[in-house]
BATI-13852 format. One line per 2 residues: number of its first residue (from 1); their letters; for each residue x, y, z of C-alpha. Coordinates in pm, whole numbers, plus 50000, padded with zeros to 5 digits. Layout:
N
NUM = a = X:Y:Z  ...
This chain:
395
1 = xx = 50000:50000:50000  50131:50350:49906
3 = xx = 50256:50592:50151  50012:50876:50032
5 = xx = 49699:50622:50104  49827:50540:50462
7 = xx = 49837:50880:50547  49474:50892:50441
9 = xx = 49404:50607:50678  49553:50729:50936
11 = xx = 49351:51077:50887  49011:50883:50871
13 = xx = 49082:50798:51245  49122:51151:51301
15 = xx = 48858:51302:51114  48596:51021:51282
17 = xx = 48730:51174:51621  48600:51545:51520
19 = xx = 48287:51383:51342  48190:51207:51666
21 = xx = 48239:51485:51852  48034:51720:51659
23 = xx = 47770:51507:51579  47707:51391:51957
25 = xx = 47711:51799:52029  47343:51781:51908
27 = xx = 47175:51878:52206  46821:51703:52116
29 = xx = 46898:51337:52299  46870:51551:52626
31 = xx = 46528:51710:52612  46324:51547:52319
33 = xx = 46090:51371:52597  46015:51722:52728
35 = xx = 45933:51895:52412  45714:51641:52299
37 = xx = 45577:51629:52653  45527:52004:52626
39 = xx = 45395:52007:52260  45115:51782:52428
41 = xx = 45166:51459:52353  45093:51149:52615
43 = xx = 45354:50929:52743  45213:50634:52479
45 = xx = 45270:50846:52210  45602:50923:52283
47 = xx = 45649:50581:52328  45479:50515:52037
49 = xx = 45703:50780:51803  46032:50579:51959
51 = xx = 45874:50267:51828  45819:50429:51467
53 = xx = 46217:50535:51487  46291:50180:51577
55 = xx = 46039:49987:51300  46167:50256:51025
57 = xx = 46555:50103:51140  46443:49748:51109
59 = xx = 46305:49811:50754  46617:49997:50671
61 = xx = 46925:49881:50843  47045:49615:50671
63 = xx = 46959:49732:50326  47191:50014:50470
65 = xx = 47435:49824:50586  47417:49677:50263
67 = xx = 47513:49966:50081  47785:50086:50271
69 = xx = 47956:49771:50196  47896:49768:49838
71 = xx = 47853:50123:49766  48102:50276:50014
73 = xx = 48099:50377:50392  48175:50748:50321
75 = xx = 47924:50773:50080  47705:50594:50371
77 = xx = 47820:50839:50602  47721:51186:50383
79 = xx = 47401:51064:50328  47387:51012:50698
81 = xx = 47422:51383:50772  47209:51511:50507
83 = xx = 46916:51288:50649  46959:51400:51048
85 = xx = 46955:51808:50868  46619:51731:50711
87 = xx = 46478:51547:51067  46594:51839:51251
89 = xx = 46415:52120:51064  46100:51904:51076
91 = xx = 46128:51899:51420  46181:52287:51411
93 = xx = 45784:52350:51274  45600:52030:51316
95 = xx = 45336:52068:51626  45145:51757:51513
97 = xx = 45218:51364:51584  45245:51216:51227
99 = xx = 45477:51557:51123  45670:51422:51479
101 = xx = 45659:51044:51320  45787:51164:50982
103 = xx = 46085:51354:51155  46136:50997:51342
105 = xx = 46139:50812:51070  46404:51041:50868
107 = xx = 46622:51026:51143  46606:50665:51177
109 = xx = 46678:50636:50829  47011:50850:50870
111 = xx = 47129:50656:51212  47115:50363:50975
113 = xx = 47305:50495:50706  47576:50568:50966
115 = xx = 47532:50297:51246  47736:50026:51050
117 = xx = 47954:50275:50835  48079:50436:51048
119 = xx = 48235:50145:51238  48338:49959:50970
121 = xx = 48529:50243:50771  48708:50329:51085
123 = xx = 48804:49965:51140  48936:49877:50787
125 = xx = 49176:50167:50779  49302:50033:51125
127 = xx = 49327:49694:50914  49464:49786:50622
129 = xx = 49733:49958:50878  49814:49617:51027
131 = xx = 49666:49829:51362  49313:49627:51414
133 = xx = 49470:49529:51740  49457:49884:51879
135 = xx = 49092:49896:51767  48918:49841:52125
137 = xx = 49167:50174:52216  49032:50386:51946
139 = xx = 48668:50293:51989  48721:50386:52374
141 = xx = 48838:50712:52263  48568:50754:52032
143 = xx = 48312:50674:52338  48500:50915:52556
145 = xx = 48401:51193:52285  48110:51078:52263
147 = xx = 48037:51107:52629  48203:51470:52641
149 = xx = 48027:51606:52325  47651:51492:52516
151 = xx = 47810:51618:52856  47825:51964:52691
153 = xx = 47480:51960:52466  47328:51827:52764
155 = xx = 47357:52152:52973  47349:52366:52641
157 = xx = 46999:52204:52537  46883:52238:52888
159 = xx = 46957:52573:52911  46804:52652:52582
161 = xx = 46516:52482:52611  46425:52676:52943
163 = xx = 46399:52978:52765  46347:52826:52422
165 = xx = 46271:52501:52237  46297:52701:51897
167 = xx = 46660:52809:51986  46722:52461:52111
169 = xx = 46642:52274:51756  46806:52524:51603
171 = xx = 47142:52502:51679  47062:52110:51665
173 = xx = 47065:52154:51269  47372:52436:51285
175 = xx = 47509:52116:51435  47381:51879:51203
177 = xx = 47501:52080:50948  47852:52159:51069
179 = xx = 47902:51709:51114  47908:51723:50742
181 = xx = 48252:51834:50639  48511:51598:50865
183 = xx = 48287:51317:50647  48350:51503:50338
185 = xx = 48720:51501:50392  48741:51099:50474
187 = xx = 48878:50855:50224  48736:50527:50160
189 = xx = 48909:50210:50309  49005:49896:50090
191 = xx = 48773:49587:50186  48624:49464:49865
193 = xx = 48751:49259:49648  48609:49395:49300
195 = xx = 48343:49141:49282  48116:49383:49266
197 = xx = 48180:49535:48895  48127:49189:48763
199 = xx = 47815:49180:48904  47483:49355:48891
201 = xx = 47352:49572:49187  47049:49308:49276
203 = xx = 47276:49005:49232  47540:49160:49484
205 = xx = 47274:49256:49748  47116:48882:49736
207 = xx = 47434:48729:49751  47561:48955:50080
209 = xx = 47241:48870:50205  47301:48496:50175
211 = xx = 47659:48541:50294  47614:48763:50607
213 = xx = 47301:48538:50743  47587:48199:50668
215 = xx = 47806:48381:50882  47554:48435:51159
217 = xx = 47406:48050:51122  47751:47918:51120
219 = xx = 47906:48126:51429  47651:48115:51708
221 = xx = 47885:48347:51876  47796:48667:51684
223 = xx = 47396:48609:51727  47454:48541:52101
225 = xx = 47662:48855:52152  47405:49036:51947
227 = xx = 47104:48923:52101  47226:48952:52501
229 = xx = 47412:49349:52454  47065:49452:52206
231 = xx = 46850:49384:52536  47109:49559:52788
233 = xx = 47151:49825:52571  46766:49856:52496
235 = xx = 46667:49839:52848  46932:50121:52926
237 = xx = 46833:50368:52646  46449:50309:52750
239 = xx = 46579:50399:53127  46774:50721:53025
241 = xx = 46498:50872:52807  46235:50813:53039
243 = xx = 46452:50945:53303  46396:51305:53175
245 = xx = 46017:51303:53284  46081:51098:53617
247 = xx = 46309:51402:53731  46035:51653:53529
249 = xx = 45724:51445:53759  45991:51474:54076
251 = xx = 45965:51827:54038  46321:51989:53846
253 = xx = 46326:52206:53608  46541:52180:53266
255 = xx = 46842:52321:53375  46841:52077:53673
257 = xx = 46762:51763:53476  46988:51875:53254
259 = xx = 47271:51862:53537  47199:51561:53625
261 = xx = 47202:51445:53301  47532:51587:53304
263 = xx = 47691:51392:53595  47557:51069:53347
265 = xx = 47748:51173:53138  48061:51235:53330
267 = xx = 48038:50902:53459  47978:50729:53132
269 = xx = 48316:50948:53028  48481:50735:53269
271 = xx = 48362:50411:53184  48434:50495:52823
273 = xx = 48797:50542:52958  48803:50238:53208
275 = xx = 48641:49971:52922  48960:49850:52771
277 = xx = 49087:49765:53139  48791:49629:53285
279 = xx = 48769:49387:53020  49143:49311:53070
281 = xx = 49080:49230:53427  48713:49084:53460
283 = xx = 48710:48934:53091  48377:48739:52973
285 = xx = 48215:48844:53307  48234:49218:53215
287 = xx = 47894:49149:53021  47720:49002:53313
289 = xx = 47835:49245:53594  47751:49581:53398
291 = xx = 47396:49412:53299  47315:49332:53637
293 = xx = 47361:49693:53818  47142:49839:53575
295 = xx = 46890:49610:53644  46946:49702:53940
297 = xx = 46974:50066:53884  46662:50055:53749
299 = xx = 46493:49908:54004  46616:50124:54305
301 = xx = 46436:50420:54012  46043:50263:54212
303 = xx = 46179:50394:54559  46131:50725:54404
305 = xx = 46399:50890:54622  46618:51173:54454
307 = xx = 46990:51138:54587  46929:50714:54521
309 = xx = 46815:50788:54185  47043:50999:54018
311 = xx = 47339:50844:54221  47235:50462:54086
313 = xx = 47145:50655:53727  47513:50799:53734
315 = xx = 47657:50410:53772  47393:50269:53547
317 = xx = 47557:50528:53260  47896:50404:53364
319 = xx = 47877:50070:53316  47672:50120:52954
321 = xx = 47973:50325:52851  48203:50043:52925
323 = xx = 47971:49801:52735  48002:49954:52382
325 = xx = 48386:49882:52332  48312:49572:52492
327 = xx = 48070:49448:52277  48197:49634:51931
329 = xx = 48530:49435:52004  48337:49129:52054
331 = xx = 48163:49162:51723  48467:49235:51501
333 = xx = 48678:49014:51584  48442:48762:51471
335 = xx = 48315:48925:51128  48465:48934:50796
337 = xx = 48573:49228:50635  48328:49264:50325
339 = xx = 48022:49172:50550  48151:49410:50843
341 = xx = 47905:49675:50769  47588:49429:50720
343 = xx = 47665:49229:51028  47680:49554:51259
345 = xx = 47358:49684:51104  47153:49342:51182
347 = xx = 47321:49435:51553  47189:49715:51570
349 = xx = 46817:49585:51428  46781:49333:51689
351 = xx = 46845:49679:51938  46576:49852:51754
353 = xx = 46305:49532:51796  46388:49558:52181
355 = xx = 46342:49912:52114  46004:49853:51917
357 = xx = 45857:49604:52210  45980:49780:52542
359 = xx = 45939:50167:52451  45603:50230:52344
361 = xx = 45508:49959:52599  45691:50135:52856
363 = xx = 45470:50462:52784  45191:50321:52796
365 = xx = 45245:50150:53116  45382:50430:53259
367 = xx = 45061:50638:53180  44824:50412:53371
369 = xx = 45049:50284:53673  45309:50603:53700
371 = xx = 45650:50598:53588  45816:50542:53912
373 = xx = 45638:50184:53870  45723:50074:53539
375 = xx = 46125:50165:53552  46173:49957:53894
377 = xx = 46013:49717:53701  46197:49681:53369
379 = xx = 46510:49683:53599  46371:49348:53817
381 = xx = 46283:49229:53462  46635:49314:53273
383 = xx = 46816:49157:53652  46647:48857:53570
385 = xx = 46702:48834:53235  47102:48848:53297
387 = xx = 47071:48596:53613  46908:48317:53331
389 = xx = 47110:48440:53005  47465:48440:53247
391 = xx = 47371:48034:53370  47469:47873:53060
393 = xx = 47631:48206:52882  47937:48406:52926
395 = x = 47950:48713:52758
């Protein structure tokens, strides 16, 4: 490989660093549930507009993944962008659900264009470096960013949206917008292997198909790595949203939620950090332990006490953090190169069918029993679930 290509490997790395940052500086993950809440819609419809997100990634992840495997990551990645600019300015001047669902549904549609890209571009320039072992590294890295960029639009977006919701979306597309241009400036890894001009576009989509599903039939490993993090992870975005109306029904205000939501994030900046060593030290059993304190996390949520809450809510964000290296490193190791992309997009489907069955279920439950309820019990439920998967299991 010429020296002029690895130096444009080596800058993807780079560029994905100021991408992730940017991108995860969009300040709507932090008060969504309130504006929706204060725009008048019910806790089941909220619910309800998480599940449409959710079904609209089923339908389109892996034909996404798809194409960023045989059409290119980067190209994966700019459409990406373009789709979260058009969700955000629906979001801007809708005031009705299905305007709401439509601005769901586009911004599933861009997650997916990016959820298996992303990934997989940044881990075939590490290959084609001969660096894939310092993968689990760079991913940490990429989570600590991640946790610092939401750390900082948390208290931004809470702040706006005191005085402002308009302000607030706003700068969520001047955001949007700005995530463009590191992507524009990436260069496309080698992982192909030219098949694909030989072929026509429907024959090479069947036969990835065929080939990814092999893979998953004839390594139980992936699907069982898949399956157990998709439920954690799941059960923990379910607990963070809904977290921003347990503090609202407690009695804070958006600037307080919004601190608390920053102390999450502090401690999810740490077990970003800590992942890579954790694993080193606990190994396999990392999966179990971090499952089982949010379960129980969740479940300390039905005492309804404030200093218990947002202290076991601080941990639970911690050990999610640690998870995603965790479970990313899990997952490459075991997947082929050409079917990276696909493989991490049916990953992240089976997280948007948990997403589909626990969300809107959640809201709805939550409107007829209270809140408090229903989050101490998803966490008994998601304890449980680790207790039985962890018997025969070690993830």
């Amino acid at each position: 490989m010429n020296i002029k290509l690895n130096n444009k490997l080596r800058r993807n790395i780079k560029l994905d660093y100021i991408n992730t940052f940017i991108t995860n500086l969009n300040m709507q993950s932090s008060i969504w549930v309130l504006y929706l809440a204060y725009c008048g819609l019910s806790l089941a419809q909220i619910g309800l507009l998480e599940g449409i997100y959710h079904a609209t990634s089923i339908l389109c992840e892996i034909p996404s993944g798809a194409a960023a495997d045989l059409l290119g990551r980067r190209r994966s990645m700019i459409l990406s962008k373009i789709c979260i600019m058009v969700s955000c300015l629906i979001m801007l001047f809708s005031k009705n659900f299905w305007l709401f669902a439509l601005s769901f549904a586009i911004q599933s549609l861009g997650n997916n264009f990016n959820s298996g890209s992303e990934e997989a571009l940044v881990y075939d320039s590490m290959k084609s470096l001969g660096r894939e072992e310092e993968y689990m590294r760079v991913n940490g890295r990429l989570n600590v960013l991640i946790e610092v960029a939401q750390g900082i639009a948390t208290v931004l977006g809470g702040v706006l949206a005191q005085y402002s919701y308009f302000w607030c979306y706003s700068a969520c597309l001047v955001i949007a917008g700005l995530a463009l241009f590191p992507v524009l400036l990436m260069t496309e890894a080698p992982y192909a292997d030219g098949e694909k001009e030989r072929v026509g576009i429907g024959d090479m989509v069947r036969t990835h198909f065929r080939i990814s599903l092999a893979i998953l039939r004839t390594d139980r490993r992936i699907l069982k790595i898949i399956v157990y993090y998709s439920v954690i992870f799941a059960a923990e975005t379910m607990f963070f949203f809904y977290s921003q109306q347990y503090y609202c029904d407690l009695g804070y205000n958006k600037i307080q939620i919004s601190l608390i939501l920053l102390i999450v994030g502090i401690f999810s900046c740490v077990g970003a950090v800590l992942s890579e060593k954790v694993y080193q030290k606990a190994g396999k059993k990392t999966g179990f332990a971090a499952a089982a304190v949010i379960g129980l996390a969740m479940l300390c949520y039905g005492f309804g006490n404030i200093v218990l809450s947002a202290s076991v809510f601080a941990v639970a964000g911690f050990c999610n953090a640690m998870l995603y290296p965790v479970q990313s490193n899990q997952l490459n190791q075991l997947i082929p190169s050409q079917q990276r992309a696909t493989l991490i997009s049916i990953s992240s489907m089976f997280f948007s069918v948990g997403m589909i069955l626990l969300f809107p279920l959640a809201g709805a439950l939550a409107d007829r029993y209270g809140l408090t309820r229903v989050l101490g019990g998803a966490g008994l439920a998601l304890l449980v679930f680790a207790l039985l998967w962890n018997r025969k299991e070690h993830l």
